[in-house]
Each structure stands twice: as structure tokens, then as C-alpha cells.
N, C-alpha and C positions, 0 to 999 in steps of 0.2 A: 927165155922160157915162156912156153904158152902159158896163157892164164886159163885155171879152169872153173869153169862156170859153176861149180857145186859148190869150190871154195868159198864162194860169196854165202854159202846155206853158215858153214863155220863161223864167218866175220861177222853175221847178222847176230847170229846166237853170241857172240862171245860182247860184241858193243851194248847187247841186250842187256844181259846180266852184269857184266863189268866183272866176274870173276869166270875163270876158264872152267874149274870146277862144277858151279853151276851150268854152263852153259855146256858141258860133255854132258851133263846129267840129262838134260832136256832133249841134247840129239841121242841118246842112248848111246854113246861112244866111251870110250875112255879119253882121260884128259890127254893122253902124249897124241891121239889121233887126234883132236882139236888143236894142239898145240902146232902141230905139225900139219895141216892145212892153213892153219892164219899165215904159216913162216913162208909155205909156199906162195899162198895168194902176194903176200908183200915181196917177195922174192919177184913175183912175176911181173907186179909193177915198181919194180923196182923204188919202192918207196917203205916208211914206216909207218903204220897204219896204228899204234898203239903203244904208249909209254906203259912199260910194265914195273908196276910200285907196287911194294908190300900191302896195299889196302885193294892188290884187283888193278885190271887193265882200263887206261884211259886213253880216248879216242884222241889220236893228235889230228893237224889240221885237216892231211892228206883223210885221216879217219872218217873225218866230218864229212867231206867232202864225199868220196865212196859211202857215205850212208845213206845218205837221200837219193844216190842213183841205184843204189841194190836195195832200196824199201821200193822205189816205182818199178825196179826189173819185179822184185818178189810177188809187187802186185798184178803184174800183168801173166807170171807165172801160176797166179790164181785165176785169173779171170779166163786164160787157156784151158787148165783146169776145166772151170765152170762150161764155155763152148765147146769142148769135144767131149765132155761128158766122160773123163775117167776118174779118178780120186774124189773131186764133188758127188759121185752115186754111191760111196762105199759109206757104209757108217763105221768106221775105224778109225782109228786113230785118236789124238789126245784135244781133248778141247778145256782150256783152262777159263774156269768161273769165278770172278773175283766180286764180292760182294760185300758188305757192313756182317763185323763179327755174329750181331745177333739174329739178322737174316738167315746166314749161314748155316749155323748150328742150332737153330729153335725152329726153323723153316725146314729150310734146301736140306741139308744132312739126311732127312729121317727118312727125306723122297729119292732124291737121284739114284738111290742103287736102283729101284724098277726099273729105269734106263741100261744100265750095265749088264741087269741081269737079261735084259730082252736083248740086246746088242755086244755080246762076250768081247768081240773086235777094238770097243769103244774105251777109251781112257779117260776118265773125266777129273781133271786137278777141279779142287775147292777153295778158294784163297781166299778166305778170312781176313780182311784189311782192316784198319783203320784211317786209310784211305781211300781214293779213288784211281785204281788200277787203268793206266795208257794203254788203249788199243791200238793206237800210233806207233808205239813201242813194241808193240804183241808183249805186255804184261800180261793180259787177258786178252782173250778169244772173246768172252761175254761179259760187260760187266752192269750187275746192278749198282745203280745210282741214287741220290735223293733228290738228284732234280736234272731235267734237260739238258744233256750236253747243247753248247750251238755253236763249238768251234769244232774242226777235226771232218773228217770221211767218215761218219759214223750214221749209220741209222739208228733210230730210239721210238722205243714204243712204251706207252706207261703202262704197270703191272697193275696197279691198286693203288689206291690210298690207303692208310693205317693210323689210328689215332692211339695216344699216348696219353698217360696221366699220371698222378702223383702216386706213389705206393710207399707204404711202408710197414713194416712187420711185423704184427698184433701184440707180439711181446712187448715192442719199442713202445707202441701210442698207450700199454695201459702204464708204463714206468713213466713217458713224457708228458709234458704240458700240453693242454688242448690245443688242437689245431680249428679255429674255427673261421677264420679268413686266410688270405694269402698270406697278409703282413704279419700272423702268428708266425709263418715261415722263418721270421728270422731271430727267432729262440731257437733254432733244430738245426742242428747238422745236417745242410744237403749234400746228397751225393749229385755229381757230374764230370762234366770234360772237363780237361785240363785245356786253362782258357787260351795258351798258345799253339794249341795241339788239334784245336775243332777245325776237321778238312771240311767242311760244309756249312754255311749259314745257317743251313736247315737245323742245325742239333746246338745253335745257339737259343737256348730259349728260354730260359730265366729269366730273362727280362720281359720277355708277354705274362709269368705269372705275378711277378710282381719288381719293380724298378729295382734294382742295384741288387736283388738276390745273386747269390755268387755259393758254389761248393765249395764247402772246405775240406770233404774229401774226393780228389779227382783221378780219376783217372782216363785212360783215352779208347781204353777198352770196357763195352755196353755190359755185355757178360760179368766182367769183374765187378762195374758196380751193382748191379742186379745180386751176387754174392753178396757183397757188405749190405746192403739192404734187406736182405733174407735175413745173414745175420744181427742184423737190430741196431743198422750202426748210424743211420739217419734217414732221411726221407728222400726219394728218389724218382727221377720221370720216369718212366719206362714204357716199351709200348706194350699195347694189352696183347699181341700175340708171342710174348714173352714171360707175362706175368699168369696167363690163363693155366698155366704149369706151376705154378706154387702157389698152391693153398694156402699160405700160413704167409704170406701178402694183401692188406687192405687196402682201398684207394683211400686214399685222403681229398677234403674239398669234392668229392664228385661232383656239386652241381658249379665249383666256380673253377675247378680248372680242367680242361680240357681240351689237346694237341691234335691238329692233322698235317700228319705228311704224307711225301707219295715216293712210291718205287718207283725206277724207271729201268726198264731193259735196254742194254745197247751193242750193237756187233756193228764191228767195222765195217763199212759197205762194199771192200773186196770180197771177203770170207759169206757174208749175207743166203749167197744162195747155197751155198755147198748143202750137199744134202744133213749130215751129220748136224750142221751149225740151224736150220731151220727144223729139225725135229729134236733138238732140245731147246731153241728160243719158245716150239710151240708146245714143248711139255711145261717148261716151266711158268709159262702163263695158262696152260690149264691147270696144275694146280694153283695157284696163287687163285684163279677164280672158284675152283670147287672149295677152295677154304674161304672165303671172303667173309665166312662169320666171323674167325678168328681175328681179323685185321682190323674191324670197323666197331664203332661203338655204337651199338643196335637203337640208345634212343637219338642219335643223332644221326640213322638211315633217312 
């Protein structure tokens, strides 16, 4: 049996995800047409390319092996793409953005649809992480980061910086004890990460306000504690292009503590030129620059 070259589109999707389901969803097919191209593809080389378990498909050796020769075919399929100039000129099609929850939804959310609605053809996924999405894997087409990739095929451009600081919710500070240094810190229930759970060094940082602070309520999502902190439940980091949205949030300490981090934009260096993939890397850094009030804390410009 011939093998045919498209089958490798279904083996890439389905290694991707690890469930078939998902990975019909993403080629727009139904799952028995996924299922029934992976069966061909391994039919063709006559080998088994995926142990099938109740938790979703796992790559066997033969799998592994075919992956890294169908990610360099699928690259050069792009890079073709790019030189004859057909699929890289259309703005259609789906590009998926995977970024930190509160970027997402308090940023990117309110903006991207101008993109959609200027370009109908375009499908743009939002992927809300609390990690940091593999463009090696095509998890994500784009993803923002908190700091410089410098392993992978990826190019990276930095978006901003954004500074962060301590907030907590006017109800809370007239019921609690004064916060008048850091070390008051440790009479107050802080909100933060869950400390086995922080994908980035960058969002370790209790320890810059003051040595051995630690949250006793954690969680791994930004948004959820920004909630409990609205609702009065302790004192919390957060950055100021999140808190500039609730009024009924005070900073606490503002002249002794005070955070900067940085966004960082990144696309794979296959995909890089497509036309679609360069006019939303270059939308989304002009917003992030037309807001740059929002991000920075104005006496520290």
C-alpha cells in the first residue's frame, strides 16, 4: 500500500494532542476520518505508530521516530508555502495564541476581534495557559512569554514591560491590621501561586518583598486570585494592567514594593513569514505599545 503524504497532516494532529477527538476537532474532520487515516498511514508502513489507552493515544517507538521526520517534512511544507507565495499571502485560516491567563482576558480579549472583523477568513484560538505553550509541538502558532525563549526554532521579540504590586481591597485594610512595612506582611493572608505549580521564575516573587513570605491562599490561575482579593480575602501581587479595572482595589506599601516584568512575543521561525502570522505579531505589538500607560508605573517611566 502506498503511503500518502497527507496521512502525515492526521499523525501530526493526533501525536499533538494525544486524543483523536481533539485532534479531528482541530483538522475540522470528524473523528472516524482521523481514525481512519492514522490506520492507513500505519497500514502503509506497515508498522504501529500509537498504543491506544483509555487516557488518549501514545507515541510508540516507531511514533517517535516518524515525528521528528514529519515535523522537518511539515516544515519545509511551509517554507514552500512561503517561496511560491500561495497559503502565506491569504489571511485565513486558524492561528492559535497561547498567553498567561491575565494577559489574555484583561489585555488581548477586548482587542483581537478588530483583527476578525477586518479579516472574516481568519480564525483566531485564545489559549489562556498557566503555562508556557510548545511551538515545537504547534501548541501555539504565538506565544506570549515572561521571558526569552533560547532553546527551539523560535524567533522572539519583547512586547513591554509591566510592573506589579501589592493590592488589596478597601473593605479588607479598614477590618485588618496596618500594613506599614513588608514584614507587617506576615499577619495577612497572601494571595499567590501554588508553589509547585509556578511555570516561570518570573512569578516567584515573594521573596523580593520580603524573605520566607509564602501564600496561604494559592492558586495557579492570576484571574482567580485577583477574585479572592476583590473579595477581601488577603493581600495580593498583581499587575497594575489588571487592577486599573477595579476600583474597590488599594495598593498597599507603594513606595516599598514595587515589581517589573516583561512580555515577550514568539513564532516559530517556520511559520514567521506567512502573511497572516506577521500581521497579527504586528497587531499585537501595536496595541501593547498604544497601551503602554496601562502596563508601566508612571513614577517609575
Amino acid at each position: 500500500m502506498a503511503l500518502n503524504w497527507d496521512d502525515l497532516r492526521y499523525f501530526l494532529a493526533v501525536a499533538r494532542a494525544g486524543k483523536l477527538t481533539t485532534a479531528a476537532r482541530r483538522l475540522h474532520v470528524d473523528h472516524a476520518t482521523c481514525s481512519r487515516r492514522v490506520a492507513a498511514l500505519e497500514t502503509a508502513l506497515a508498522a504501529k505508530l500509537f498504543e491506544r489507552r483509555p487516557q488518549g493515544y501514545f507515541l510508540t517507538n516507531y511514533g517517535n521516530s516518524l515525528m521528528a521526520m514529519a515535523e522537518a517534512m511539515e516544515s519545509q511544507v511551509l517554507a514552500a508555502q512561503k517561496e511560491v507565495g500561495g497559503q502565506d499571502l491569504s489571511l485565513s485560516g486558524t492561528v492559535r495564541i497561547g498567553a498567561p491567563d491575565g494577559f489574555t482576558t484583561y489585555f488581548l480579549a477586548p482587542r483581537i476581534g478588530q483583527l476578525t472583523a477586518k479579516y472574516p477568513e481568519l480564525e483566531i484560538q485564545l489559549v489562556a495557559s498557566p503555562r508556557l505553550l510548545s511551538l515545537s509541538k504547534r501548541e501555539a502558532d504565538i506565544a506570549i512569554s515572561l521571558n526569552r525563549p533560547i532553546e527551539g526554532k523560535v524567533v522572539a521579540r519583547k512586547l513591554t514591560d509591566y510592573d506589579l504590586a501589592l493590592f488589596a481591597s478597601r473593605g479588607y485594610l479598614k477590618s485588618a491590621k496596618p500594613i506599614r512595612t513588608p514584614q507587617d506582611l506576615f499577619a495577612h493572608p497572601i494571595i499567590g501561586y501554588v508553589d509547585d505549580l509556578i511555570f516561570a521564575p518570573e512569578l516567584n516573587y515573594l521573596d523580593e518583598i520580603a524573605t520566607g513570605l509564602r501564600a496561604k491562599l494559592q492558586s495557579s490561575n492570576l484571574i482567580a486570585q485577583m477574585t479572592a482579593t476583590v473579595a477581601g480575602r488577603g493581600v495580593c501581587v498583581l499587575p497594575l494592567f489588571m487592577t486599573a479595572q477595579q476600583p474597590t482595589l488599594v495598593r498597599v506599601l507603594p513606595k516599598a514594593v514595587s515589581l517589573r516584568r516583561s512580555f515577550w512575543l514568539t513564532v516559530h521561525a517556520d511559520l514567521r513569514n506567512l502573511a497572516r502570522m506577521r500581521v497579527i505579531s504586528d497587531f499585537l505589538s501595536s496595541e501593547v505599545r498604544k497601551s503602554s500607560k496601562t502596563f508601566l508605573d508612571d513614577r517609575k517611566k
